[in-house]
Biopython code that builds the backbone (N, CA, C, O; Angstrom):
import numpy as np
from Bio.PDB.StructureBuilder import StructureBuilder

atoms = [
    (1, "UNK", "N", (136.225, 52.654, 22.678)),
    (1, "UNK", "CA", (136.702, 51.426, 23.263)),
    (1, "UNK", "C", (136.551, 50.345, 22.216)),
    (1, "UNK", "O", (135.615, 50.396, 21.419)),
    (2, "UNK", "N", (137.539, 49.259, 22.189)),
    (2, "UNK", "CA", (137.566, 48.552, 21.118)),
    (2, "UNK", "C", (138.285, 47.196, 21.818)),
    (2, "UNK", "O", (138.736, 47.204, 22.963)),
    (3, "UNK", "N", (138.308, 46.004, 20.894)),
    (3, "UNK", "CA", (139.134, 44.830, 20.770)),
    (3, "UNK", "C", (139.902, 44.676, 20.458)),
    (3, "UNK", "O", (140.148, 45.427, 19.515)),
    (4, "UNK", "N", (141.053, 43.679, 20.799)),
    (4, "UNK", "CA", (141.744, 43.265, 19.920)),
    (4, "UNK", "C", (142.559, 41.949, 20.127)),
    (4, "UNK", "O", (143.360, 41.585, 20.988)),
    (5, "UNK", "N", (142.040, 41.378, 19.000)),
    (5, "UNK", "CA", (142.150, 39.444, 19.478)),
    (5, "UNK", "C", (143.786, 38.983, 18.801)),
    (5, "UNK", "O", (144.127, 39.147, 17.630)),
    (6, "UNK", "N", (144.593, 38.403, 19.863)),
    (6, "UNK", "CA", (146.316, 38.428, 19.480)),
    (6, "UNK", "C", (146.277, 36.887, 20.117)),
    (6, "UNK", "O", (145.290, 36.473, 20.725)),
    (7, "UNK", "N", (147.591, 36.017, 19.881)),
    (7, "UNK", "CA", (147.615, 35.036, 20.661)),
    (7, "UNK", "C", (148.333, 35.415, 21.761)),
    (7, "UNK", "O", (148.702, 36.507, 22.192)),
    (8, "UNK", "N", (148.510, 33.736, 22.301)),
    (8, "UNK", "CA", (148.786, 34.213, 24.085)),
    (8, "UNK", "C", (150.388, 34.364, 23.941)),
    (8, "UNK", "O", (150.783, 34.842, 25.005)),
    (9, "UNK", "N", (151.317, 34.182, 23.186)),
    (9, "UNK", "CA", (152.647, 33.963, 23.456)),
    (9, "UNK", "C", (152.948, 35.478, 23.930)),
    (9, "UNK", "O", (153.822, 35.538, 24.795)),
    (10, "UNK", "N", (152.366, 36.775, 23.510)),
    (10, "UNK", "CA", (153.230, 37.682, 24.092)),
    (10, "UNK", "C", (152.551, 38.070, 25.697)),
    (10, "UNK", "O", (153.033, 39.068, 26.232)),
    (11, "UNK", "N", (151.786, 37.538, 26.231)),
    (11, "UNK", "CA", (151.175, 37.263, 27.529)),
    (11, "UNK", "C", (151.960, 36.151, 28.351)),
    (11, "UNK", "O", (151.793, 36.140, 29.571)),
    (12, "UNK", "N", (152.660, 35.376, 27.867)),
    (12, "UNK", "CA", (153.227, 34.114, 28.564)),
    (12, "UNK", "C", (154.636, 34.082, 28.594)),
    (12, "UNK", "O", (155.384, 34.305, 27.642)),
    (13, "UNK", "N", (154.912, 33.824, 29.616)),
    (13, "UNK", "CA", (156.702, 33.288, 29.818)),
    (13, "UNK", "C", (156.871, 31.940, 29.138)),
    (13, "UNK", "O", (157.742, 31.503, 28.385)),
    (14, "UNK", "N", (155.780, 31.433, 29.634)),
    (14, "UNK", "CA", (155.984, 29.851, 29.113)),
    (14, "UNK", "C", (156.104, 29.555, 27.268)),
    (14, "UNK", "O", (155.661, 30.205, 26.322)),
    (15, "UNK", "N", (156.639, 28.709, 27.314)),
    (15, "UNK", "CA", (156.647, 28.374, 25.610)),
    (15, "UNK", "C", (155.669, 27.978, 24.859)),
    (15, "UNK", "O", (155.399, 28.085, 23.663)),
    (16, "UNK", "N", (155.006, 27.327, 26.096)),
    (16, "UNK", "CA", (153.415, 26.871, 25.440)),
    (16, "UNK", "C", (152.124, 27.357, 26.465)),
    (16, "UNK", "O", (151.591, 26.641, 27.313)),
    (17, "UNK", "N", (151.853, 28.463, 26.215)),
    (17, "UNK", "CA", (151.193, 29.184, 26.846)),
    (17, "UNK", "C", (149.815, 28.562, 27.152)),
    (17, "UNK", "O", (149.297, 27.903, 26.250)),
    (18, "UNK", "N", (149.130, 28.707, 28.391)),
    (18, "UNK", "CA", (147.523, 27.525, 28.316)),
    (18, "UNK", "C", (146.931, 28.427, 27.564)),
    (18, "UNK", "O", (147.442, 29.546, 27.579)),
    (19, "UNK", "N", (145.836, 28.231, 26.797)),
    (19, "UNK", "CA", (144.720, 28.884, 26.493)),
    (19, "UNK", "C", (143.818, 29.189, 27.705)),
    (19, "UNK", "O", (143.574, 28.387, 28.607)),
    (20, "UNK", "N", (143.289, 30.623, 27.601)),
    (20, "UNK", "CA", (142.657, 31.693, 28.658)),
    (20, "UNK", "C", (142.308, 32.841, 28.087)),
    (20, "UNK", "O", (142.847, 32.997, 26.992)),
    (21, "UNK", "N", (141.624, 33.680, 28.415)),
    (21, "UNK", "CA", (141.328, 34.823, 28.338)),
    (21, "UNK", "C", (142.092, 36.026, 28.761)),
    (21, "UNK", "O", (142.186, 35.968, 29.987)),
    (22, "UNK", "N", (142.605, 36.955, 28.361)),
    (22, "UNK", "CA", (143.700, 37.576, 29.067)),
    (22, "UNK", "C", (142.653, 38.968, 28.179)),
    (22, "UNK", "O", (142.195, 38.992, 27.037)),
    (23, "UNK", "N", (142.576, 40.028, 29.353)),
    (23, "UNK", "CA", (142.119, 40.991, 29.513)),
    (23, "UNK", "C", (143.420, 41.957, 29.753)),
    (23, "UNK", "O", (144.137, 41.628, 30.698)),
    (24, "UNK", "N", (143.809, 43.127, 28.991)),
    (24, "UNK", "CA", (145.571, 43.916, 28.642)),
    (24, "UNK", "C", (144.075, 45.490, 29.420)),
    (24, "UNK", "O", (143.350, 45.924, 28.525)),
    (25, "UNK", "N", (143.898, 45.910, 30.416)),
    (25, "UNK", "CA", (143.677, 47.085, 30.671)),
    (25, "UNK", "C", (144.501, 48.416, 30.878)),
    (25, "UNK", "O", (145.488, 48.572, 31.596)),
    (26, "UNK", "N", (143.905, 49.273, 30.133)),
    (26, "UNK", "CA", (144.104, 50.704, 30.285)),
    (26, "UNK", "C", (143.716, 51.255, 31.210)),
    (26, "UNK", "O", (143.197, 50.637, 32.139)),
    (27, "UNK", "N", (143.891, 52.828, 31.210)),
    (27, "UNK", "CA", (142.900, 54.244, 32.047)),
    (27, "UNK", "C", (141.826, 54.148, 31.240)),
    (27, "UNK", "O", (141.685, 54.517, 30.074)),
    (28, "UNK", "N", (141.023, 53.570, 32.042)),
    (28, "UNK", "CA", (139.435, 53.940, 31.785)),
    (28, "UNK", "C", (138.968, 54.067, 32.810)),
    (28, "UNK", "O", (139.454, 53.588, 33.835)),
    (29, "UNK", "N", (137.402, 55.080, 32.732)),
    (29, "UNK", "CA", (136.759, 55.531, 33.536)),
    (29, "UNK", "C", (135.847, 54.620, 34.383)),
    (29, "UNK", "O", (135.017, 54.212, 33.570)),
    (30, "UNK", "N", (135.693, 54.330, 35.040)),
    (30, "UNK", "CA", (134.977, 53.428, 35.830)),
    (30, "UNK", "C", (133.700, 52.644, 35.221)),
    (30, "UNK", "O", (133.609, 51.418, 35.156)),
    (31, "UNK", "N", (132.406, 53.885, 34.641)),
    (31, "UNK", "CA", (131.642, 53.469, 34.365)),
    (31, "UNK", "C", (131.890, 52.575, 32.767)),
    (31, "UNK", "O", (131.457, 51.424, 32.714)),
    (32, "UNK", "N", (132.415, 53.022, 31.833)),
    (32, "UNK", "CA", (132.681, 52.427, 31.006)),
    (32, "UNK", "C", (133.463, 50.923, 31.006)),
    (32, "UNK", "O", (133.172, 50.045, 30.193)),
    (33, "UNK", "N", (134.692, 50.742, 32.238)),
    (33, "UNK", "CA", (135.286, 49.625, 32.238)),
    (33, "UNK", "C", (133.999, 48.339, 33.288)),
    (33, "UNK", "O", (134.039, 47.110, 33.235)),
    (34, "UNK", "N", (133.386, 48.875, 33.807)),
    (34, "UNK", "CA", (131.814, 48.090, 34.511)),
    (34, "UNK", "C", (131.299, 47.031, 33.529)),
    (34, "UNK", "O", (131.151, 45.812, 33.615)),
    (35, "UNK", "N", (131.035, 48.114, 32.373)),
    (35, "UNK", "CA", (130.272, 47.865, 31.000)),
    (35, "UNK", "C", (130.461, 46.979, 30.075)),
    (35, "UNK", "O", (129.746, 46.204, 29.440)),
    (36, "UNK", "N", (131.834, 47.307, 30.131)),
    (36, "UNK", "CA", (132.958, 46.591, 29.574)),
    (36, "UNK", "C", (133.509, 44.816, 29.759)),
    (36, "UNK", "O", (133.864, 44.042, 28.870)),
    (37, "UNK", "N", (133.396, 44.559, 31.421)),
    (37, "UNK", "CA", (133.333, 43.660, 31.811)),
    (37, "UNK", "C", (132.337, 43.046, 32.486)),
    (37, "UNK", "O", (132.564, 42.179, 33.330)),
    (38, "UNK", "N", (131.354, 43.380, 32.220)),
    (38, "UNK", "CA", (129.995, 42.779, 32.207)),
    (38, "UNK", "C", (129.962, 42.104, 30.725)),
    (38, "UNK", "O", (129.711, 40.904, 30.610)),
    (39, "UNK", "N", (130.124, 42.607, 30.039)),
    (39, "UNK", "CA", (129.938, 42.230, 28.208)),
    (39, "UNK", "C", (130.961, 40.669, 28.473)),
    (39, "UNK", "O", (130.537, 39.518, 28.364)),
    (40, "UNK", "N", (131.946, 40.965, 28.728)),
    (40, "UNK", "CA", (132.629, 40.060, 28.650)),
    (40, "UNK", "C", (132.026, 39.056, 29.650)),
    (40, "UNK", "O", (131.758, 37.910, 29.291)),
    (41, "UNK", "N", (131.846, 39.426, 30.718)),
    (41, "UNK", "CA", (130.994, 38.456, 31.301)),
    (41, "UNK", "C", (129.961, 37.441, 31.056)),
    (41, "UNK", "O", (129.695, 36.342, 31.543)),
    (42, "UNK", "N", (129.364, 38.347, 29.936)),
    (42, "UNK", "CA", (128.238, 37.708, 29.286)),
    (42, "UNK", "C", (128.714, 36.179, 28.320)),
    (42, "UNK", "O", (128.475, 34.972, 28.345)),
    (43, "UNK", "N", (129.467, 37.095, 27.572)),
    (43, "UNK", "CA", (130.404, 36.754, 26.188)),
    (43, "UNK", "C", (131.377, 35.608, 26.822)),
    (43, "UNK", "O", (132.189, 35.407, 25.918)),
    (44, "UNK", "N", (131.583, 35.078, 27.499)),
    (44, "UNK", "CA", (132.500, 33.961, 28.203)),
    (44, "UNK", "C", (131.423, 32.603, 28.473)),
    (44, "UNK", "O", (130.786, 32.835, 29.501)),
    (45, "UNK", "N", (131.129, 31.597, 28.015)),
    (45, "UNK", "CA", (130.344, 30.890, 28.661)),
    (45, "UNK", "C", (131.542, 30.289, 30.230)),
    (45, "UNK", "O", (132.757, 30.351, 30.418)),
    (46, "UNK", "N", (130.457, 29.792, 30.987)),
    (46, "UNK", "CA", (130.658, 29.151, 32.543)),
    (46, "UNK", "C", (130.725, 30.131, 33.310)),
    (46, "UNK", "O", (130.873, 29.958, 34.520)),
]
sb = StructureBuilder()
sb.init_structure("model")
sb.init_model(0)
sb.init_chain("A")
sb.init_seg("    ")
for serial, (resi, resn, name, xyz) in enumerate(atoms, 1):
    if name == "N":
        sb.init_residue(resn, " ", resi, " ")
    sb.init_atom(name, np.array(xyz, "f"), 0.0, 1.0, " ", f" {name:<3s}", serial, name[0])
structure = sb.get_structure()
């Protein structure tokens, strides 16, 4: 499992896309995607 940091335009219709976090998920197994978004959980302040 890995990252990968892109801007938002190919996530957005809009021309000027807001800044956000955009999470692109796959097939992953449960316990690993938990793990996964806990980290990020962490890793996000608010």
């Amino acid at each position: 499992m890995g990252a990968l940091v892109t801007q938002a335009g190919p996530f957005s219709s809009a021309p000027n896309a807001p800044h956000a976090l955009r999470i692109a998920l796959g097939p992953i197994a449960r316990d690993p995607l938990e793990n996964a978004l806990r980290e990020v959980r962490r890793a996000v302040p608010g």
